[in-house]
TORMARDREN-960805 format. One record per residue (C-alpha): residue number from 1; residue in one letter; y, z, x. Coordinates in steps of 0.001 Angstrom, whole numbers, plus 500000, padded with zeros to 6 digits. Layout:
N
(NUM, a, (Y, Z, X))
...
END
This chain:
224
(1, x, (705629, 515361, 445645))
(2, x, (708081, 513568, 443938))
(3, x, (708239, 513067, 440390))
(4, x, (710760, 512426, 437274))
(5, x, (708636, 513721, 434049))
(6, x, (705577, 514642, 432892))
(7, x, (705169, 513696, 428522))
(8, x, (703058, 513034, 426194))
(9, x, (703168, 510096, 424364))
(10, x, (700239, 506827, 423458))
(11, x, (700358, 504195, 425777))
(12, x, (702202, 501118, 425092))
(13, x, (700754, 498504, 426730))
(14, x, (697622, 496561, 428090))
(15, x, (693775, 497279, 426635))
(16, x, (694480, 500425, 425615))
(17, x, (697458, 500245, 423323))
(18, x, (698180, 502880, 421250))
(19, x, (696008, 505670, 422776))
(20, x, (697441, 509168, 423144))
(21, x, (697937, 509650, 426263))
(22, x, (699507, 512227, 428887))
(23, x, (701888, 510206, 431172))
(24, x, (703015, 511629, 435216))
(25, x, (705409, 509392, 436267))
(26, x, (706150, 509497, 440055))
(27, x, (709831, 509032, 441522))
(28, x, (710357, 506410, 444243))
(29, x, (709750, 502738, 444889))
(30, x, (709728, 500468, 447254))
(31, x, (710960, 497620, 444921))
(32, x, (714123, 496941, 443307))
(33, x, (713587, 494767, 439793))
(34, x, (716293, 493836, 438311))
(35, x, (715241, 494269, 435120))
(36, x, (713139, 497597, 436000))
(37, x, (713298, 499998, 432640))
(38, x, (712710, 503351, 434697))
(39, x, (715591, 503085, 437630))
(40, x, (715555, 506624, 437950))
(41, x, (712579, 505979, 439657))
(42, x, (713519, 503551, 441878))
(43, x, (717423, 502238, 442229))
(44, x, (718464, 505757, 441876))
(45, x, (715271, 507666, 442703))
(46, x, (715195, 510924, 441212))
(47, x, (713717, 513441, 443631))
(48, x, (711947, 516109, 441609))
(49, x, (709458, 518120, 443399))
(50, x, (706216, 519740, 442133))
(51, x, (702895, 520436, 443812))
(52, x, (699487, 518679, 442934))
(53, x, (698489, 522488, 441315))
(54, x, (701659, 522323, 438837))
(55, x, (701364, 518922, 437993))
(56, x, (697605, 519488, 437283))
(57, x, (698160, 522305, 435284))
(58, x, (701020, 521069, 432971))
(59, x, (699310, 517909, 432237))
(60, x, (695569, 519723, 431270))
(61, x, (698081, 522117, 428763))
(62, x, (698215, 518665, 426282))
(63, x, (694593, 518808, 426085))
(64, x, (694366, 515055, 425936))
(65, x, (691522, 512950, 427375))
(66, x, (694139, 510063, 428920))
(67, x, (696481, 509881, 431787))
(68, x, (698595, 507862, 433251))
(69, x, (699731, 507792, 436601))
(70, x, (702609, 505953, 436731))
(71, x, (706242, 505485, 438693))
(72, x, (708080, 504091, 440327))
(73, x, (705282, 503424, 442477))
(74, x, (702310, 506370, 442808))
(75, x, (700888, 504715, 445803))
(76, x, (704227, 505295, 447776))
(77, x, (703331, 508576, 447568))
(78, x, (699832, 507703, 448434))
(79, x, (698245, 511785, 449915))
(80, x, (699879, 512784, 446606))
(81, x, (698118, 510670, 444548))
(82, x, (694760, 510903, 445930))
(83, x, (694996, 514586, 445656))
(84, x, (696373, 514818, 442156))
(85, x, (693374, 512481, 440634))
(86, x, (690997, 514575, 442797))
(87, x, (692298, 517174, 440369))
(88, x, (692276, 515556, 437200))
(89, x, (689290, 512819, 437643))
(90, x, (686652, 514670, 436173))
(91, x, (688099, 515907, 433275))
(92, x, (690242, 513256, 432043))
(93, x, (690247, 509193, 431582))
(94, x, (692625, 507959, 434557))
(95, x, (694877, 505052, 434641))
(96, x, (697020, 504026, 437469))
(97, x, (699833, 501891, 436865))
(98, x, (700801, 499817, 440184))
(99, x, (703215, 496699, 441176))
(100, x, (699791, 496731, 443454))
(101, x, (701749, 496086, 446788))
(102, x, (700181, 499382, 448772))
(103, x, (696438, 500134, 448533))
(104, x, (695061, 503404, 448752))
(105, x, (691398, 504020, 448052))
(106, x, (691776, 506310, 444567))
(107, x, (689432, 507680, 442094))
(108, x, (690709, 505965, 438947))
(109, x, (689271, 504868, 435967))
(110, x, (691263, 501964, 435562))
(111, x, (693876, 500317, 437818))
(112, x, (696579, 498869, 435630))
(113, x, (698350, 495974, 438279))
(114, x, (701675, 494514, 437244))
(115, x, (702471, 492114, 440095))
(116, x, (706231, 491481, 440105))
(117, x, (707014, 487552, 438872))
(118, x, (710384, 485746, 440818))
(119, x, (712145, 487153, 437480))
(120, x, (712156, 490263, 439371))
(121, x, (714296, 489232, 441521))
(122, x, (717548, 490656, 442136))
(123, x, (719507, 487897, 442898))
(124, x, (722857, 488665, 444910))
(125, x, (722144, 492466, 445275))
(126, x, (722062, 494094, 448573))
(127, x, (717762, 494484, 447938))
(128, x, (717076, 490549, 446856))
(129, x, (715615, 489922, 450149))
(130, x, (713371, 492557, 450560))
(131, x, (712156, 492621, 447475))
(132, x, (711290, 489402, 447638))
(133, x, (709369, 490134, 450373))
(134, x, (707342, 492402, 449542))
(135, x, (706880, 492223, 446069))
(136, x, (703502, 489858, 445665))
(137, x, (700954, 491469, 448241))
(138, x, (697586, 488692, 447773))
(139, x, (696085, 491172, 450103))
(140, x, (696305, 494641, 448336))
(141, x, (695818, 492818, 445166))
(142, x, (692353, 491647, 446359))
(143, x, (691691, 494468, 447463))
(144, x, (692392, 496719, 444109))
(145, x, (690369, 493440, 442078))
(146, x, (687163, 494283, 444611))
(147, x, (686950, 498173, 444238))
(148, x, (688376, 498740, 441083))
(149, x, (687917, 497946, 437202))
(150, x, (692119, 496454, 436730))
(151, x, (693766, 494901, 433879))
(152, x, (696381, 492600, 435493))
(153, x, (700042, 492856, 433352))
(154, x, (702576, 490400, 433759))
(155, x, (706628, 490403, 432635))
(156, x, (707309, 487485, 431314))
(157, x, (711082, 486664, 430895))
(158, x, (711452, 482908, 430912))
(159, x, (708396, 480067, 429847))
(160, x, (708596, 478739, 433640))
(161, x, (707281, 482060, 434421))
(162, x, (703564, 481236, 433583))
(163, x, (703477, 478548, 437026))
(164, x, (703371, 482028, 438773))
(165, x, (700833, 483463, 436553))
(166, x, (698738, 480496, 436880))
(167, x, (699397, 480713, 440613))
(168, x, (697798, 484124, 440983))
(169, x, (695202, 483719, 438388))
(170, x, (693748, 480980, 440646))
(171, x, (694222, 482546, 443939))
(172, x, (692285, 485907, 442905))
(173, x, (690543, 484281, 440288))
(174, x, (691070, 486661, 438019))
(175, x, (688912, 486868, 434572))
(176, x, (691483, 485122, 431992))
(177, x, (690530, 488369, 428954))
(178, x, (691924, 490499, 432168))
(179, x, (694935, 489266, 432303))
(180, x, (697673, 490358, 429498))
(181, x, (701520, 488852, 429403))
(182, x, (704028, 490976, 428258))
(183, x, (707797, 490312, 426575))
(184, x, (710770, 491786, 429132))
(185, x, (713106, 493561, 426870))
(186, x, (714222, 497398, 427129))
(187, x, (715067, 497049, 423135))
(188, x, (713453, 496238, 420205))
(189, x, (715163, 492782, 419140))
(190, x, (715013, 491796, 423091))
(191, x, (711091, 492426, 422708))
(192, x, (711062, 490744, 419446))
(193, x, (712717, 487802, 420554))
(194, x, (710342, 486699, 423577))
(195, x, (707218, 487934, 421663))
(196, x, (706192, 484713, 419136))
(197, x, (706451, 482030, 421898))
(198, x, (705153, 484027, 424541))
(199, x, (701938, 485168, 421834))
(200, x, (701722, 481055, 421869))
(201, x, (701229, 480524, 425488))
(202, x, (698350, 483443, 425042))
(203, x, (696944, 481564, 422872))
(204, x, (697386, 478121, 424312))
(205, x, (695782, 479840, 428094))
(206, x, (693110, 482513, 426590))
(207, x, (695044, 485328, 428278))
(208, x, (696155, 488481, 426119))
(209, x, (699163, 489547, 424341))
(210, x, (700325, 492747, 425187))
(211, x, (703142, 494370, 422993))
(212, x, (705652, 497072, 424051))
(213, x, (704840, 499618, 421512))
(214, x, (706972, 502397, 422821))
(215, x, (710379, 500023, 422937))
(216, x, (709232, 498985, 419583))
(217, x, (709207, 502583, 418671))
(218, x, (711598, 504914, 420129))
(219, x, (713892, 501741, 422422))
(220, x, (715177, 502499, 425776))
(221, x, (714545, 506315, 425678))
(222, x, (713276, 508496, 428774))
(223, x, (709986, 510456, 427595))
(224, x, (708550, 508368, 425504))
END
């Protein structure tokens, strides 16, 4: 399978901020945000390869109770993926971190959904189109909301923004203490800037704030 890194780290978003946490990040996606922070994963896909065994056994050498599955997109690689939390399912607390627009049946703890806002978007590039097309899924994302335990996180970049997330709360009718915004930003000060209003609107709609620990700590660094 295809992969970029496997690190240890604590999570820095969504419910479980802050936890230690092993991190497998799969290489290849079938979106194109413009504002993506991993695009060795997906503009300029990285194309490391290592079998379900390997990946298995560097991520039990941590010793750490969480993982995360994340990309890119893990359920591109979708045989992959159901094999390597096959593997790891009964030892360890799984999270899956999706843009949700491919469904798989998986055994995962928790499905962590971030479906991609029109900020996405990358207007005037070769990809706009498609990824427009593809990137909100209503079907998939039922699907993953009716088979799974998912915290739904959404980029937030601009107030107009929370229409969308209004939008799909409705549609899917999705539990408001589910549903967590986050500040786009790959730096600290661009975190820091969107975070006070943005906390507001949390407050003013009874979703949740979610921070970006890891820019807050380390920035725009690979491995962290």
């Amino acid at each position: 399978m295809n992969h970029s890194e496997i690190f240890y780290s604590i999570q820095g978003e969504g419910m479980y901020v802050g936890m230690p946490s092993v991190f497998f990040r799969f290489s290849g996606c079938p979106l194109r945000c413009v504002w993506c922070d991993t695009p060795y994963t997906s503009w300029e896909a990285e194309k490391k390869k290592v079998s379900v065994q390997q990946a298995t056994d560097s991520i039990n050498e941590y010793g750490c109770e969480h993982v995360v599955i994340t990309g890119g997109e893990p359920y591109a690689q979708t045989k992959a993926l159901e094999q390597l939390c096959l593997q790891l399912h009964a030892d360890h607390y799984l999270t899956i971190e999706t843009a949700g627009v491919i469904y798989h049946p998986t055994l995962a703890d928790l499905i962590s959904l971030s479906p991609k806002l029109s900020n996405s978007v990358p207007v005037g590039q070769a990809q706009a189109e498609k990824h427009d097309h593809f990137r909100l899924n209503y079907k998939v994302l039922a699907r993953f909301q009716e088979q799974h335990v998912c915290q739904w996180k959404f980029v937030i970049d601009r107030s107009e923004d929370i229409a969308e997330v209004e939008d799909i709360e409705t549609d899917l009718q999705i539990p408001r203490n589910h549903i967590f915004l986050m500040p786009q930003g790959k730096t600290q000060p661009e975190v820091a800037g969107k975070s006070q209003w943005l906390a507001e609107l949390c407050k003013g709609h009874g979703w949740r704030f979610s921070p970006r620990l890891h820019v807050d700590l380390w920035g725009d660094t690979r491995g962290v």
